[in-house]
N, C-alpha and C positions, 0 to 999 in steps of 0.2 A: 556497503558496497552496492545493492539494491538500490536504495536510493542515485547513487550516485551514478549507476546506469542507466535507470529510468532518467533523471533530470539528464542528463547528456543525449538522449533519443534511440540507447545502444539494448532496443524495446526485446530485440531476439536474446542479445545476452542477457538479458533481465527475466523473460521468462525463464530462460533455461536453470540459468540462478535459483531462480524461484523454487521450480522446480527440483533444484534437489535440495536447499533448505525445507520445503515440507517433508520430502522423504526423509527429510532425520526431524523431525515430527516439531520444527518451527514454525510458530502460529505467525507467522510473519504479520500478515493482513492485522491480525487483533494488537499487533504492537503497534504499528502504525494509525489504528483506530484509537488507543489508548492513548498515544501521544498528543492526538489531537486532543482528546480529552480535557489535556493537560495546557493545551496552546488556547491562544487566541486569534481572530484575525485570519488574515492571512497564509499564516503558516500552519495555522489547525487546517484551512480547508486544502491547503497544499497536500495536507497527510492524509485528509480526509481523500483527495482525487486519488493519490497513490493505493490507496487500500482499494479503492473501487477499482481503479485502472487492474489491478491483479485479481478482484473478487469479482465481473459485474455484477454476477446472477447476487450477490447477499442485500435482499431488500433494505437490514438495516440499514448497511454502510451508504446505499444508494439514497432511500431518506435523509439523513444525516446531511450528506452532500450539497442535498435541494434545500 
């Protein structure tokens, strides 16, 4: 559902989202990074922008990105 509000531009509902999946203590960001992991291309750095777009301040994911 994350995803799919961020990719639709719905960026208010998406933090909010966000937001209360960390409060029940989901590493969102890191699944998203791990996905990428796992991707190539394309759609790794699509996951990789999403993870950034919700983390900026995490140098890694910001590295990564570049």
């Amino acid at each position: 559902m994350l995803y799919e509000l961020i990719d639709a531009g719905r960026h208010q509902d998406a933090r909010r989202y966000y937001e209360t999946l960390t409060s029940l203590s989901l590493d969102v960001v890191r699944w998203f990074v791990d996905q990428a992991d796992d991707l190539e291309g394309e759609l790794a750095l699509h996951f990789l922008n999403l993870a950034h777009w919700l983390d900026p301040e995490d140098a890694d994911i910001a590295a990564k990105v570049k």
